[in-house]
C-alpha positions in Angstrom: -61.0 -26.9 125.6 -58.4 -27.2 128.1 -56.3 -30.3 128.5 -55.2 -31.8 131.7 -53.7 -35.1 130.6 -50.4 -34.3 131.5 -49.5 -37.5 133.2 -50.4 -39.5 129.6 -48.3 -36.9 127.8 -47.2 -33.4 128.0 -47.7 -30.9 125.0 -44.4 -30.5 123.5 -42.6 -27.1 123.9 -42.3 -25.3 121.4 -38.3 -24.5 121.5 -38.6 -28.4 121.6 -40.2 -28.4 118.1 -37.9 -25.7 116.6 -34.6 -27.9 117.4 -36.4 -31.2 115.8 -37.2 -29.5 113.2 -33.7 -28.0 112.1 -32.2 -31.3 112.9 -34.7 -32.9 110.1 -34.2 -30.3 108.0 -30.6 -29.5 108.0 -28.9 -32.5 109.5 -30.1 -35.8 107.6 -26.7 -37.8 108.2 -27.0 -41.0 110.2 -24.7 -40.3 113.6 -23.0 -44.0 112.8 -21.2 -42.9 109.7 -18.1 -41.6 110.7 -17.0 -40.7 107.2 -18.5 -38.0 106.2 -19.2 -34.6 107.9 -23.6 -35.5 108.0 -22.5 -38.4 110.7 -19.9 -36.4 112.5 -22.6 -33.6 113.0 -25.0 -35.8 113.7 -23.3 -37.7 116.3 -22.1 -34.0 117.6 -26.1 -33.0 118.3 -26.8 -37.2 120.2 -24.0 -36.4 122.1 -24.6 -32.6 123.3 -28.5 -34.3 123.8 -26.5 -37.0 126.1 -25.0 -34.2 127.6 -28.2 -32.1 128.6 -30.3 -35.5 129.7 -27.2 -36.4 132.0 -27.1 -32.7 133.4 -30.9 -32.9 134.7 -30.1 -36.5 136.5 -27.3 -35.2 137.8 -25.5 -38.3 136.0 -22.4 -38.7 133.7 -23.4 -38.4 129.9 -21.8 -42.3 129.7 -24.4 -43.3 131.7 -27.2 -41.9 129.9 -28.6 -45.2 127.2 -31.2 -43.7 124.6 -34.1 -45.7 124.1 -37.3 -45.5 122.7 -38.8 -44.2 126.3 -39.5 -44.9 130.0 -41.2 -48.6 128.7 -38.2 -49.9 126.8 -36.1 -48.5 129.3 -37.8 -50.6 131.9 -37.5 -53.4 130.2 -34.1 -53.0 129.8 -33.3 -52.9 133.4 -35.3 -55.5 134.2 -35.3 -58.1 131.3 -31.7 -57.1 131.1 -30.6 -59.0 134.2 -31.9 -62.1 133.3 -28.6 -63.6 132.4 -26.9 -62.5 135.5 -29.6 -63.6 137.6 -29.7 -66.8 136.5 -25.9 -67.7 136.3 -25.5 -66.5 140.1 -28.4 -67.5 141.8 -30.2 -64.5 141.8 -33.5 -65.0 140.4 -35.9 -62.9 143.3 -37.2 -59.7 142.1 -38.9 -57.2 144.8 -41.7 -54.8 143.2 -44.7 -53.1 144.3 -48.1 -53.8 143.0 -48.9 -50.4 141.5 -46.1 -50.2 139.0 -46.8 -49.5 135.7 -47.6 -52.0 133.5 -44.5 -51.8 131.8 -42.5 -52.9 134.5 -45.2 -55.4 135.9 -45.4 -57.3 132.4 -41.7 -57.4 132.4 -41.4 -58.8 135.8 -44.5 -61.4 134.3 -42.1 -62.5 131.4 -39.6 -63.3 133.9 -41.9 -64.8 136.1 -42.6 -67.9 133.0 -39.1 -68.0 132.8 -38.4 -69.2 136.5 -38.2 -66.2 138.8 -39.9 -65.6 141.8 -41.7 -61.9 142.4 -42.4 -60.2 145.5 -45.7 -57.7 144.7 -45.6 -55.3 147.8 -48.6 -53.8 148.5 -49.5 -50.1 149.1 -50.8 -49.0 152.4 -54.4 -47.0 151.9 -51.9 -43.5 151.7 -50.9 -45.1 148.4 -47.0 -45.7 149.7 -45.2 -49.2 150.1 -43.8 -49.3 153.7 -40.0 -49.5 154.5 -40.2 -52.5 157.2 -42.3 -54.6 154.6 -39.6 -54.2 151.7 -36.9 -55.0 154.2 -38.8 -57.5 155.5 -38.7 -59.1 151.7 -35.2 -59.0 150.8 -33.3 -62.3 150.7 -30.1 -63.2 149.8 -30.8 -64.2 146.1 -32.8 -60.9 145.8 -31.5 -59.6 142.2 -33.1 -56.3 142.4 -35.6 -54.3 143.8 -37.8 -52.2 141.5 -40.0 -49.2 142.6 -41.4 -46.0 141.0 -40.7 -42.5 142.2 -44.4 -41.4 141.8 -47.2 -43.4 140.8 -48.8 -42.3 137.1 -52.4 -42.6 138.5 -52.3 -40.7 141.9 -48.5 -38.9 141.9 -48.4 -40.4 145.4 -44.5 -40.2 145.8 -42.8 -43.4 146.8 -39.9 -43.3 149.8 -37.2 -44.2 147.1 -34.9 -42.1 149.0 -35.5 -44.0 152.4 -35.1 -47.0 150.1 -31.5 -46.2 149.1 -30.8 -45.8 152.4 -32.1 -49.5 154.0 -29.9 -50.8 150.7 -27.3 -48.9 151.4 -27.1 -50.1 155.1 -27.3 -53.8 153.9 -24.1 -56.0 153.8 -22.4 -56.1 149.6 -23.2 -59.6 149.4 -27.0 -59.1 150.3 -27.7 -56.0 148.1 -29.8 -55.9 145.2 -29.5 -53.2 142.3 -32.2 -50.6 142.5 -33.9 -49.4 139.5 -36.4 -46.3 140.2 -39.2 -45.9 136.9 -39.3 -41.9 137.3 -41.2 -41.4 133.9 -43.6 -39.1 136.0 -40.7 -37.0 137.8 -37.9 -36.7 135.2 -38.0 -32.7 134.5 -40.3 -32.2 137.0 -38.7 -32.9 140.7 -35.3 -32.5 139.4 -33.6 -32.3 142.7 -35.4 -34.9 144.6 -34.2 -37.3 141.9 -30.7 -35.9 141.4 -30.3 -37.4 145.2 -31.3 -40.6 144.9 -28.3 -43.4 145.1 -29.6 -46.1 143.0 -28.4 -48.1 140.0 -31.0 -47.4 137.2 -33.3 -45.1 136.7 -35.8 -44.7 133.4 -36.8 -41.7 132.1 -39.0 -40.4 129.3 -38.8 -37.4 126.9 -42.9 -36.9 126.4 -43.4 -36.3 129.9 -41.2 -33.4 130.4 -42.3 -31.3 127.2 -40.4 -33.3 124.7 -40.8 -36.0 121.5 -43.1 -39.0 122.2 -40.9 -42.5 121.2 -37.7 -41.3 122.9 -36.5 -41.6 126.6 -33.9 -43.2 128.2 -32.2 -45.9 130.8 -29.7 -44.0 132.9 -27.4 -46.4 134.6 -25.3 -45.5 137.1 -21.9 -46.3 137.3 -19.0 -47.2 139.9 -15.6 -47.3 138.5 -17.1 -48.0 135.6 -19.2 -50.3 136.4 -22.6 -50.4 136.4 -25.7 -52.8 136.7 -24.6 -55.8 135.1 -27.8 -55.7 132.1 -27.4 -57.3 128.3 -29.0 -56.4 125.7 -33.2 -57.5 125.2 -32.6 -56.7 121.6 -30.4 -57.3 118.6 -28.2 -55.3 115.9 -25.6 -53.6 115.7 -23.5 -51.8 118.5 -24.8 -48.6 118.8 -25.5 -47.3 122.9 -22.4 -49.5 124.1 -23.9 -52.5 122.3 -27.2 -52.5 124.7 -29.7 -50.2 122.8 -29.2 -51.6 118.6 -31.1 -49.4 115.9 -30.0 -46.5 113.5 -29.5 -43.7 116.2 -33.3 -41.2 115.9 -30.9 -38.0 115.9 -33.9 -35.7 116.0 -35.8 -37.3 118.4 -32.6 -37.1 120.8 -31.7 -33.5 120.1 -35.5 -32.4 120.8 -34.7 -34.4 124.2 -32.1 -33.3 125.0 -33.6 -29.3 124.5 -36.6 -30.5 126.6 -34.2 -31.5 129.7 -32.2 -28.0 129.2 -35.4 -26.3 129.6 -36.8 -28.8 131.8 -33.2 -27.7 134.2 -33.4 -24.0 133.7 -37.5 -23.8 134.9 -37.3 -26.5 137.0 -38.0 -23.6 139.8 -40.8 -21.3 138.0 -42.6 -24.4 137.0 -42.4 -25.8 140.2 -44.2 -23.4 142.1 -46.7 -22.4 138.8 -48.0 -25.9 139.3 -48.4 -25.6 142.7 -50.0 -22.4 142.5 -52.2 -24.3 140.2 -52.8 -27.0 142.5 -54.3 -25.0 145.2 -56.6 -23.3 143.3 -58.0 -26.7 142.4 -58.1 -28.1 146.3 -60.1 -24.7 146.8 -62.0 -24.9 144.3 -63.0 -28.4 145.1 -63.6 -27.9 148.9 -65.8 -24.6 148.5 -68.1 -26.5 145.6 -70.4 -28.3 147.5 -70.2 -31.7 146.3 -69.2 -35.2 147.9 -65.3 -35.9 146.9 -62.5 -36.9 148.3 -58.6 -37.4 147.2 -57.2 -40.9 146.9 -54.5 -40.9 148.7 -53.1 -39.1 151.8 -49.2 -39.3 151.3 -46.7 -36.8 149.8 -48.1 -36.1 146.2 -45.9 -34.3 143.3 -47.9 -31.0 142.6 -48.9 -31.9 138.6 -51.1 -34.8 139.5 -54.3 -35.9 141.6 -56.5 -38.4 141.8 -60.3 -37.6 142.7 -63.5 -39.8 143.2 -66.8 -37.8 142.4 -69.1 -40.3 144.7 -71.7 -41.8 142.5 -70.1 -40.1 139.5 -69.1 -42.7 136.8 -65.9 -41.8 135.5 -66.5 -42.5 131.7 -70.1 -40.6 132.6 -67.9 -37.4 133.4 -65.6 -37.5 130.9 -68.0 -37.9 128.2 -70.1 -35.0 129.2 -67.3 -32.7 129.4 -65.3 -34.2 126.4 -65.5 -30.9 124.4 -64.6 -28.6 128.0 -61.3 -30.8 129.0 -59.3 -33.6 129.0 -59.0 -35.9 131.7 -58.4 -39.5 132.3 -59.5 -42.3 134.3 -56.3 -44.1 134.9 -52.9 -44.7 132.3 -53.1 -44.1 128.9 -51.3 -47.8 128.8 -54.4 -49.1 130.0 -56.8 -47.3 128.1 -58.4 -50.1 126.2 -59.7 -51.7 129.9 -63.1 -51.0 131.6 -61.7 -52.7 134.3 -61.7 -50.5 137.7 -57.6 -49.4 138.1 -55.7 -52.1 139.7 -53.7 -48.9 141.3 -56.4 -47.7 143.3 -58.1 -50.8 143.9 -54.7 -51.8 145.6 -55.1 -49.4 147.6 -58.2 -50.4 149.5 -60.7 -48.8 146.9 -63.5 -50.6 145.7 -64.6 -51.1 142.4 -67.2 -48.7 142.5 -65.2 -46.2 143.8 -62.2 -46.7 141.5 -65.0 -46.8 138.9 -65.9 -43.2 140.0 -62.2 -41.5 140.1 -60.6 -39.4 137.4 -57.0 -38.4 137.1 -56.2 -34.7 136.6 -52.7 -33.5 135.7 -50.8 -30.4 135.0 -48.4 -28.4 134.1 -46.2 -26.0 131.8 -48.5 -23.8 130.1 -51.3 -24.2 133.0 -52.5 -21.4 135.0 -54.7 -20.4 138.1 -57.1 -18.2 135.1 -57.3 -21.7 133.1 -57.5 -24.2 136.7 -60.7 -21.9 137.3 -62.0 -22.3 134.3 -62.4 -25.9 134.5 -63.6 -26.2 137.6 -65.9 -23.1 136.4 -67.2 -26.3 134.0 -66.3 -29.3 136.1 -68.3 -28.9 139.0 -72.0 -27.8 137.5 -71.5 -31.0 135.1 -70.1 -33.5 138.6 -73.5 -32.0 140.5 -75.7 -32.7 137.9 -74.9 -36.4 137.8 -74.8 -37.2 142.0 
C-alpha cells in the first residue's frame, strides 16, 4: 500500500524519531526549572530546536513562539489582535475564501465579536488577484491574512506580490500580514525565507516531524513585532504568549525535522518533482477523462484531480488497500459536503464531488508514482 496523504500529514523521519526518543528517555526535566541540571538541559535542547526552526525561516530564534501547530498558531495571530484592534479602531480583517478552516473559524469568532471580514474570492486558476485585495484595504484594515499554498490544490498564493502592494502603502494605512504556510514550511524553503510579512505559522507534521507541535514565527523590527496577546492562560512560558509546561521532545524532534528539512531542501525538491511528472504522464497517456483543478503555479508535492463521473469516496474505497488519498483536508474529514475550496473556485458540486487530492513527498519515488497509477487508472476506468 502506498500512501499519498502527504498534505494531511507526512510520515515522520526517522532521525526525527531517534532524537524524540533520547529526549524521552534521557532528558525527563521540565525546561522551566532552572534549578537543577534536568531543566537546564532541557531548556538547552528547546532552545537549539528554536534555533534550527528559525534557521529554515530565515528568522531570529526570538521570533520563533512554539505552539501546538500551524492551527493554534493561527489563532494566535489572528485572535491575538483582538485587543489592539479594538482599542485603535481597527476591527477590518482581509482574508480569502479558501483558507483553512483554522483561520476561517478564527476570523468567524471575531466576526460575533464585532469585526467586519473581507472573504476574497479565488479566480478559476485557484489564486486571489492583487487589484481585488488592494482594492479591499481601508484605513481600519487590522490585518490581511492569506496562505502560501492552498492544502487542497497546492495552488500557490502571490504572497510575495502581496508584501510588495503592503509595502508600497503609506505606515498609517498598513495592515500586518500573517501568511499560514503549514503546507510550504520545509518544503519551498527559499520562496518563504523571502517573504516580508509579520507572521507566519508553521507546523512540524508537515515537514517530516511530531504531530501536536508547530509554531507562530513573528517577525520583529527593533524589537517589535505584531502587537498579539495571549488567547490562552498560565504561566509565562514563550514570552508570556504561548502558557503550558514546555513539550521538550516534541520541540527537539522539530527542530531535527527543520535541520533536515534545510539540508534536503534541494534533493527533495527536485525528487518530488521528478515524481510529479511521472504522474502528469501517466495521467495524460491513460486514456481517461480528467482534468487538474487549477491552472496557476502549484508546489510540486500536491494536486488536485477530478476523475469525471468518478465519485470520490467511490475511488477511494475501491482502492483503500492500494493507496491513500484524500478528498479534501483532513480538518474536514467528517463532511460529505463538496469542498468549499474547489467549489470557490467555480467547480460544481458534482465535480468537486468527483476530485481527489494526491500528495507527496520524502520517501516517494518515480518506481512507487508508477505503481499507483499502475493501480489507479484500471480502478478510475472501471467506474466512468
Amino acid at each position: 500500500m502506498i500512501y499519498l496523504d502527504y498534505a494531511a500529514s507526512t510520515p515522520i523521519d526517522p532521525r526525527v524519531v531517534a532524537v524524540i526518543t533520547d529526549i524521552y528517555e534521557n532528558h525527563p526535566g521540565n525546561p522551566s526549572s532552572r534549578t537543577h541540571k534536568y531543566g537546564v538541559d532541557c531548556r538547552v535542547i528547546v532552545e537549539n530546536a528554536r534555533s534550527q526552526v528559525s534557521a529554515l525561516m530565515q528568522a531570529y530564534p526570538y521570533e520563533v513562539i512554539f505552539t501546538s501547530g500551524a492551527t493554534e498558531a493561527n489563532n494566535l495571530a489572528i485572535r491575538g489582535l483582538f485587543d489592539f484592534g479594538s482599542k485603535n479602531d481597527k476591527r477590518h480583517i482581509i482574508t480569502s475564501s479558501i483558507e483553512h478552516k483554522s483561520v476561517l473559524n478564527a476570523l468567524g469568532y471575531l466576526e460575533r465579536a464585532g469585526f467586519e471580514v473581507s472573504y476574497l474570492q479565488p479566480s478559476e486558476n485557484g489564486t486571489i488577484g492583487i487589484e481585488q485585495l488592494e482594492r479591499a484595504i481601508r484605513e481600519d484594515t487590522l490585518l490581511v491574512s492569506i496562505m502560501h499554498a492552498n492544502n487542497e490544490t497546492g495552488i500557490i498564493q502571490p504572497v510575495e506580490e502581496i508584501c510588495d502592494l503592503i509595502d508600497s502603502l503609506p505606515d498609517q494605512k498598513k495592515p500586518y500580514l500573517h501568511v499560514d504556510a503549514a503546507q510550504t514550511a520545509g518544503k519551498i524553503c527559499k520562496e518563504l525565507q523571502k517573504l516580508r510579512c509579520d507572521m507566519i505559522s508553521v507546523s512540524s507534521h508537515k515537514m517530516y516531524g511530531p504531530q501536536g507541535i508547530g509554531a507562530l514565527i513573528v517577525k520583529q523590527n527593533d524589537f517589535q513585532g505584531a502587537p498579539i496577546e495571549a488567547i490562552l492562560f498560565g504561566g509565562d512560558q514563550e514570552q508570556g504568549l504561548r502558557p503550558g509546561t514546555i513539550p521538550t521532545a516534541l520541540i527537539g524532534g522539530f527542530g531535527e525535522a527543520a535541520r533536515l528539512a534545510l539540508e534536503l531542501q534541494e534533493r527533495d525538491l527536485e525528487c518530488a518533482k521528478a515524481v510529479e511528472r511521472t504522474l502528469l504522464q501517466g495521467l495524460s497517456e491513460a486514456g481517461i477523462n480528467y482534468a487538474i483543478n487549477g491552472s496557476a503555479e502549484r508546489m510540486p508535492f500536491t494536486i488536485n484531480v477530478m476523475f469525471t463521473g468518478v465519485s470520490s469516496e467511490a475511488l477511494m474505497i475501491a482502492g483503500r488497500n492500494e493507496f491513500a488519498i484524500s478528498n479534501g483536508s483532513a480538518c474536514t474529514s467528517n463532511s460529505y459536503k463538496p469542498s468549499y475550496v474547489l467549489t470557490a473556485m467555480g467547480l460544481t458540486p458534482e465535480e468537486a464531488t468527483d476530485s481527489v487530492r494526491i500528495s507527496w513527498g520524502r520517501g516517494i519515488d518515480e518506481t512507487q508514482m508508477q505503481n499507483f497509477l499502475n493501480t489507479l487508472i484500471p480502478i478510475v476506468k472501471s467506474l466512468q
